[in-house]
C-alpha positions as CSV (number, residue, x, y, z in Angstrom):
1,X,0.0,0.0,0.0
2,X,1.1,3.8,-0.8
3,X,2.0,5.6,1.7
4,X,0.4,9.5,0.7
5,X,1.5,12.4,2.8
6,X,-0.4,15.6,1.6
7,X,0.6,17.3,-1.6
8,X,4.4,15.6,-1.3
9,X,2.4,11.7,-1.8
10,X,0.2,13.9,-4.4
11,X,2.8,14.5,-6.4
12,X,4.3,10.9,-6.2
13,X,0.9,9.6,-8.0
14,X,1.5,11.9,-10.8
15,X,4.9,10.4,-11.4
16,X,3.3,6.7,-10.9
17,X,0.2,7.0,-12.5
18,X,2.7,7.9,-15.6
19,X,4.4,4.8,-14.8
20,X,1.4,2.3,-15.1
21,X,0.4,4.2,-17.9
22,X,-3.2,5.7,-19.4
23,X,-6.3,5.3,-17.3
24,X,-5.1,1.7,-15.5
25,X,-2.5,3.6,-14.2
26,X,-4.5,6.0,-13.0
27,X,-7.1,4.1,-12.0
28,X,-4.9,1.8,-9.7
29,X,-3.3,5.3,-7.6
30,X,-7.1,6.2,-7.2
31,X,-7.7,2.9,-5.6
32,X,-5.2,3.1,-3.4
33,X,-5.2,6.6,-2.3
34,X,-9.2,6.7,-1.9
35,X,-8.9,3.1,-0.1
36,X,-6.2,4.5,2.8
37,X,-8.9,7.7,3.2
38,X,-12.1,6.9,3.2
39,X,-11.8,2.5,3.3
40,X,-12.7,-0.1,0.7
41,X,-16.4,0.4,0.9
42,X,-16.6,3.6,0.4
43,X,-13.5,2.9,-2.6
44,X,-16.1,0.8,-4.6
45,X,-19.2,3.7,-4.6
46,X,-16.5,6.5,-5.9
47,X,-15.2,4.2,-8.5
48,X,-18.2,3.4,-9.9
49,X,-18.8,6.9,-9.8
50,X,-15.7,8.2,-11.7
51,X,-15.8,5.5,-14.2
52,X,-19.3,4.6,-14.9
53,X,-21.2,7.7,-13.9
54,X,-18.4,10.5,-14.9
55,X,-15.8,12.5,-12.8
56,X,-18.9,15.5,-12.1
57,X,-20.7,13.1,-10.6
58,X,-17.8,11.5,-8.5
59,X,-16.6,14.8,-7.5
60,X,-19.8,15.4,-5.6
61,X,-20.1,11.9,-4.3
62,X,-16.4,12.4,-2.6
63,X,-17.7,15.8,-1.1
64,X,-21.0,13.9,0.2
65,X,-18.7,10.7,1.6
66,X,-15.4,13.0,3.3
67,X,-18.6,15.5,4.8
68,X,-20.4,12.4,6.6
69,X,-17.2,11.0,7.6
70,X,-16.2,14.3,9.3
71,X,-12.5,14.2,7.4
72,X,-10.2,17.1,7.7
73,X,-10.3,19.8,5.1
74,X,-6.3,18.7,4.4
75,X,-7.8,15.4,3.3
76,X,-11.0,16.5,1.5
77,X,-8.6,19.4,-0.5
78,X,-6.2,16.4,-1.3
79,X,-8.6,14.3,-2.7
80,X,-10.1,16.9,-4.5
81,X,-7.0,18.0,-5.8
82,X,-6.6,14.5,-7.1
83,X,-9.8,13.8,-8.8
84,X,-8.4,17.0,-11.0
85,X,-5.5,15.2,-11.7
86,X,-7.1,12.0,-12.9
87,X,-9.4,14.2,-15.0
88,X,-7.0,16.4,-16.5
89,X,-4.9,13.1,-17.3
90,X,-8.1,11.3,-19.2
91,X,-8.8,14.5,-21.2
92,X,-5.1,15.0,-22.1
93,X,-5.5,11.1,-23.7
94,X,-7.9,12.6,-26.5
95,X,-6.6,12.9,-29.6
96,X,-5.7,16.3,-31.1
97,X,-7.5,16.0,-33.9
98,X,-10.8,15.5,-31.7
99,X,-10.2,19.2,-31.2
100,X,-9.1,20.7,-33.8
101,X,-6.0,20.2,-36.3
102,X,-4.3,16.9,-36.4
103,X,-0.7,16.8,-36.0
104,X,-0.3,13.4,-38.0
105,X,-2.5,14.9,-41.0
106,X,-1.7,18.1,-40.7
107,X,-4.3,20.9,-43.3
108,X,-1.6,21.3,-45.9
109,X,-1.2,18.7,-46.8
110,X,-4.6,16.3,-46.0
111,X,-8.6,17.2,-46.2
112,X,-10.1,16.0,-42.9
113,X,-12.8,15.8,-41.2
114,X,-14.8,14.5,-37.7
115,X,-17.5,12.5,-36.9
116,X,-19.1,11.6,-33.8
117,X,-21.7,9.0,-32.9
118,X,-22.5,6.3,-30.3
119,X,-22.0,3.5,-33.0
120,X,-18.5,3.5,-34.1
121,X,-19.5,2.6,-37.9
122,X,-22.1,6.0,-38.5
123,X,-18.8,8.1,-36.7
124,X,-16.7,6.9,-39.4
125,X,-19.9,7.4,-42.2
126,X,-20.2,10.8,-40.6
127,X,-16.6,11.9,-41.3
128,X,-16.6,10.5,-44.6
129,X,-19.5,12.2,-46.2
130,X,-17.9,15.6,-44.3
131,X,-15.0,15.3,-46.1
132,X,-17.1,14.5,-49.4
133,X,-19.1,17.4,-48.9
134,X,-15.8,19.7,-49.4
135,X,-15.9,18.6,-52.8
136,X,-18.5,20.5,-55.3
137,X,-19.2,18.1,-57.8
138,X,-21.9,19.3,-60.5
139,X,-24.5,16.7,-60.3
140,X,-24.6,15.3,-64.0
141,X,-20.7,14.0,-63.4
142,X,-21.1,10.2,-63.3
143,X,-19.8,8.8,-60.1
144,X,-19.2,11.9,-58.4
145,X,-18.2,11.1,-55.5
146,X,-14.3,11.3,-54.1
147,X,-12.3,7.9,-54.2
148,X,-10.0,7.5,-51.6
149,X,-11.2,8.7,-48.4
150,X,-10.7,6.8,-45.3
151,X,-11.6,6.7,-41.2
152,X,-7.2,7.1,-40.2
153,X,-8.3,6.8,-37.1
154,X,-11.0,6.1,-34.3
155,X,-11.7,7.5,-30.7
156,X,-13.8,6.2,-27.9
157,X,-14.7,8.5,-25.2
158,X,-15.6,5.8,-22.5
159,X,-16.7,8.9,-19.5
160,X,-19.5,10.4,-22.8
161,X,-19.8,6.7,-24.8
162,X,-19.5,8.3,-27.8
163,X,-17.2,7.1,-31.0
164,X,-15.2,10.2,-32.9
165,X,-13.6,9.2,-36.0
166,X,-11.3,11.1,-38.5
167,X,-11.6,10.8,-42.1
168,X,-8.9,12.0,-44.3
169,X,-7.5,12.4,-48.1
170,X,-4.5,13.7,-49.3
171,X,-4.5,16.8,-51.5
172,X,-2.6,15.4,-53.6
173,X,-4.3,12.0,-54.3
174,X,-7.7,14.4,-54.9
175,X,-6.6,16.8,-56.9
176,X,-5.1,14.0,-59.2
177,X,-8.6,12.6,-59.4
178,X,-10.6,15.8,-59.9
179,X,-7.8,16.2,-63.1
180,X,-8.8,12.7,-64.2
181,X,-12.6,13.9,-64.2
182,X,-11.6,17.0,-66.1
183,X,-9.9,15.4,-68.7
184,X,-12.6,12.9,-69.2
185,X,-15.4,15.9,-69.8
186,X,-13.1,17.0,-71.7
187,X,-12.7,13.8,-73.6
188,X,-16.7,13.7,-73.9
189,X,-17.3,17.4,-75.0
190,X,-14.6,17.0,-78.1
191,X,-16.5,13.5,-79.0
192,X,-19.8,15.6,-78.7
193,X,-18.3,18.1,-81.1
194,X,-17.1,15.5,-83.6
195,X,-20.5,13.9,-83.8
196,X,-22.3,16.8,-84.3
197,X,-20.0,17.6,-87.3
198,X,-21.4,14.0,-89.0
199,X,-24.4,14.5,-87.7
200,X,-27.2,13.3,-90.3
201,X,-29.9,16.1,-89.6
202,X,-29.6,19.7,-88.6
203,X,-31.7,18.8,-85.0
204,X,-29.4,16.0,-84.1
205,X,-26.3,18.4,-85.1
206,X,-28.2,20.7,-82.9
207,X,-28.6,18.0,-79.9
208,X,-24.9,17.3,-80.1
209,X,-24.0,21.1,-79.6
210,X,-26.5,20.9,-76.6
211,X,-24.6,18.2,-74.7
212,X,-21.2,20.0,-75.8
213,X,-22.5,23.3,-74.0
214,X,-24.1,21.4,-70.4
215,X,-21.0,19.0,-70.4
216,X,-18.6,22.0,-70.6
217,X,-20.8,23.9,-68.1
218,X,-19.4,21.6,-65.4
219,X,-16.1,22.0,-65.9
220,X,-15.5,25.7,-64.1
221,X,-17.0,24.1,-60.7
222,X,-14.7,21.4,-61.2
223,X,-11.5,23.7,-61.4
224,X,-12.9,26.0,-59.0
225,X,-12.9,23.0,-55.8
226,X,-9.5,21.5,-57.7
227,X,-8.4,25.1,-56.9
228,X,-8.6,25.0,-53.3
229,X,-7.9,21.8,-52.9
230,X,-4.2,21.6,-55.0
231,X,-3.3,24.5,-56.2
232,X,-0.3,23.8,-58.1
233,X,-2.3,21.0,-60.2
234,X,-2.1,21.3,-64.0
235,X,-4.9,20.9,-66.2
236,X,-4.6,19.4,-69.1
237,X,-5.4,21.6,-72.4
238,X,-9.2,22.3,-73.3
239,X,-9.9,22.5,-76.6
240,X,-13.3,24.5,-77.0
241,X,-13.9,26.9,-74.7
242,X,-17.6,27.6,-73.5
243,X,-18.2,30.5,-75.4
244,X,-17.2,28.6,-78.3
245,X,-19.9,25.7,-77.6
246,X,-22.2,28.2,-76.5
247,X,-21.8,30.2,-80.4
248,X,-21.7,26.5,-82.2
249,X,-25.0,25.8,-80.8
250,X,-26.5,28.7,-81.6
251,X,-25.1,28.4,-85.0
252,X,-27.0,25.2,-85.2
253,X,-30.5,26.3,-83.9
254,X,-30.3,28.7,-86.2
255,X,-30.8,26.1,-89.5
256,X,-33.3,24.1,-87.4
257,X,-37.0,24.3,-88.1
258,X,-39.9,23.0,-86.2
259,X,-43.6,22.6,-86.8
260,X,-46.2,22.9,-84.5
261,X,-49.5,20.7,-84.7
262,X,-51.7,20.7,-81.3
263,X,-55.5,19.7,-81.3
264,X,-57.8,21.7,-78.7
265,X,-55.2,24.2,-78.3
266,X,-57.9,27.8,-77.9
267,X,-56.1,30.6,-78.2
268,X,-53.1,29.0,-79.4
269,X,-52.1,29.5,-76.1
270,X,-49.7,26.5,-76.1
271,X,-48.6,27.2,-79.3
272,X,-47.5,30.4,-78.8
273,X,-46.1,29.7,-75.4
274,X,-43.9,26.8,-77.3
275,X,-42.4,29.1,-79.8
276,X,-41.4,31.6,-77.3
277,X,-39.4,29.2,-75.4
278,X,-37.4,27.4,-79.0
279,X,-37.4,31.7,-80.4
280,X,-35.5,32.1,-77.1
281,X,-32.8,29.7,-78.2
282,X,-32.5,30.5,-81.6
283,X,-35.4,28.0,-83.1
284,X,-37.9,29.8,-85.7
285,X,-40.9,28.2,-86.5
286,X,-41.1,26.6,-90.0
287,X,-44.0,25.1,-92.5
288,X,-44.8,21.1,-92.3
289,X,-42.5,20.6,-95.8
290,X,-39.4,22.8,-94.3
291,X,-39.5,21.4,-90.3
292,X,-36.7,19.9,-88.9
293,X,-38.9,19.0,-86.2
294,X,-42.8,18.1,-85.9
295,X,-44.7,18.0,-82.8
296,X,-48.0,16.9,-82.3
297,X,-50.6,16.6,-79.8
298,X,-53.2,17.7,-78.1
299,X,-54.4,20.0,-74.8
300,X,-56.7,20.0,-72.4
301,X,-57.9,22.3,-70.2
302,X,-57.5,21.2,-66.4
303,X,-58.1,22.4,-62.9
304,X,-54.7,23.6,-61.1
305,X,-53.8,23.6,-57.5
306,X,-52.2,26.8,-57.3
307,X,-55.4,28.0,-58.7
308,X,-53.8,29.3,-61.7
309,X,-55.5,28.6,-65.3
310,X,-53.7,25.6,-66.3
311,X,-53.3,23.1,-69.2
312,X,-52.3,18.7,-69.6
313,X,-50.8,18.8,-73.2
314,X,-49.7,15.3,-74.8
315,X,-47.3,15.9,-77.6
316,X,-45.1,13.4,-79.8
317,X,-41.7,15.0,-81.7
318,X,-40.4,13.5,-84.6
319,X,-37.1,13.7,-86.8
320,X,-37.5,14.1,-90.0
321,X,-33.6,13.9,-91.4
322,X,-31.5,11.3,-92.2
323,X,-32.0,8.2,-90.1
324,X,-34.9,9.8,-88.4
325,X,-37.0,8.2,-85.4
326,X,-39.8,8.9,-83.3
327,X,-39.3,10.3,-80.2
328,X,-40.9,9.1,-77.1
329,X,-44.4,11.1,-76.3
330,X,-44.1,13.8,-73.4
331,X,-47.0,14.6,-70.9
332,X,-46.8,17.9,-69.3
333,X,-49.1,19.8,-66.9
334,X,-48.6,23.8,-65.8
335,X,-50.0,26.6,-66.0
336,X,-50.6,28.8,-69.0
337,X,-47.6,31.3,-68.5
338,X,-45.1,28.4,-68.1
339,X,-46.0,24.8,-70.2
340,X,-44.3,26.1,-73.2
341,X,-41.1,26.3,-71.4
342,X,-41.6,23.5,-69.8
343,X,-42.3,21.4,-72.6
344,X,-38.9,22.3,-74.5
345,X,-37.1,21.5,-72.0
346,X,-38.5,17.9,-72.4
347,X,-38.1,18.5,-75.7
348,X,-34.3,19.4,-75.6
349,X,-33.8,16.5,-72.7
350,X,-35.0,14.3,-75.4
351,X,-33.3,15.4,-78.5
352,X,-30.1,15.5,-76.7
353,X,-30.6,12.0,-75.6
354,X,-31.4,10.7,-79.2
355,X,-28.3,12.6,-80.3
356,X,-26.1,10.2,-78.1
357,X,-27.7,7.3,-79.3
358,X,-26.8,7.5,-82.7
């Protein structure tokens, strides 16, 4: 048994509970100490109380236990004193990166991130999807999502039973990956180009163009997060810039007609709403013999919930150049003020779809 004289035998724990090492060691000078003050009974109710209920909670139940055993203040400040110590030791055991920076991953060169959880699996879930969340991936990039990240390393904080787990990727391993999804949009938009160029009908030339301009739309987001993430990367060459996609397309609207049949259409109002929207990107409206494009259907007239006059139109869009096939039939419902926009955006969707088919 330890023989404790006042703050001298304090002291002497410190350097022992260093010995045994972590909370054992710690745990073992508690014993001893608490069992030579207050006796072995009174030992088991404050350990279950600093290691199963948390040292608040033990602090008070050594106040409550040296108050009805009438100890001196020398020994009530000692053990005080002590319960700090054993405290202070078990927070000093958390990890760095639990608050704040890690030294093993340091920022400059690693993206990291902390979760925290009572299940040790949805920690490490946690800190993943943090650390995906730091990349800003345009949503129409296939599989994007950041290969490569990984739970380095996992906490358990026995006094709160809670799991914290650190995630982490180096810069260097994502910036070579958001380069390899550069390059590959890249890839796509020249193939997009290329087609369009042998494209057998002005509208599918036009399609082509389309994807060209919403594939290359992705790529300043991209360089923008590779950016902050590595910014010595080098990207590889581009060769069409926006602009140009953007005055291509427009090129090829320009030579594309369309034709507009719809039955139980008063007013025209569809009509008129659905060369608005193609007039808007360069589209003019040509006769039956001259169309690039045909669309027919029919509207109907319908009850809205918004309480706004509203229409159901059913249309079907055909190709009429080389190689031409139907198109699938689109239902749309809106209001007056906003199906013609809505229905050429079908329209485009489904155009630029037929375009990559062929």
């Amino acid at each position: 048994m330890l023989v404790l004289n006042g703050y001298h035998g304090l002291l002497k724990l410190i350097l022992v509970s260093n010995q045994f090492g972590g909370n054992s060691g710690r745990f073992f000078i508690y014993q001893c100490t608490v069992s030579k003050l207050l006796g072995f009974k009174r030992l088991l109710s404050l350990s279950e109380g600093v290691f199963r209920r948390g040292s608040a909670i033990a602090y008070q139940d050594i106040t409550d236990l040296c108050s009805s055993a009438r100890l001196k203040l020398r020994n009530l400040l000692f053990l005080s004193s002590l319960l700090l110590v054993l405290v202070a030791g078990c927070i000093a055991e958390a990890p760095d990166w639990t608050r704040g920076q890690s030294s093993s991953y340091p920022s400059v060169d690693y993206l990291t991130a902390v979760g925290v959880s009572p299940d040790r699996h949805t920690a490490g879930e946690k800190a993943r999807q943090e650390v995906q969340s730091k990349f800003s991936w345009p949503q129409e990039v296939p599989g994007g999502e950041m290969k490569g990240v990984r739970v380095a390393e996992v906490w358990h904080d026995k006094n709160l039973q809670s799991y914290y787990a650190l995630a982490v990727i180096d810069r260097h391993s994502a910036g070579k990956r958001l380069i390899e999804t550069f390059a590959a949009l890249e890839q796509n938009i020249s193939g997009q180009v290329v087609a369009a160029e042998k494209a057998g009908s002005t509208l599918r030339r036009w399609g082509h163009f389309q994807n060209a301009v919403a594939l290359a739309s992705m790529c300043p987001e991209l360089v923008k997060t590779l950016r902050s993430i590595d910014p010595v990367a080098v990207l590889p060459a581009t060769a069409y810039s926006l602009q140009q996609l953007v005055e291509y397309r427009e090129q090829a609207a320009a030579g594309v007609g369309v034709d507009i049949r719809l039955r139980n259409d008063r007013g025209d109002v569809v009509k008129r709403g659905l060369i608005r929207a193609f007039a808007e990107r360069g589209i003019r409206l040509s006769p039956d013999f001259a169309a690039d494009l045909h669309i027919r259907g029919s509207v109907e007239r319908v009850a809205s919930p918004s309480g706004l006059p509203a229409v159901a139109a059913r249309i079907e869009i055909a190709d009429t150049g080389e190689g031409a096939v139907p198109f699938q039939v689109i239902d749309e419902l809106a209001d007056l003020q906003t199906i013609g926009e809505r229905l050429v955006f079908q329209i485009i969707a489904a155009v630029s779809s037929q375009a990559d088919q062929k």
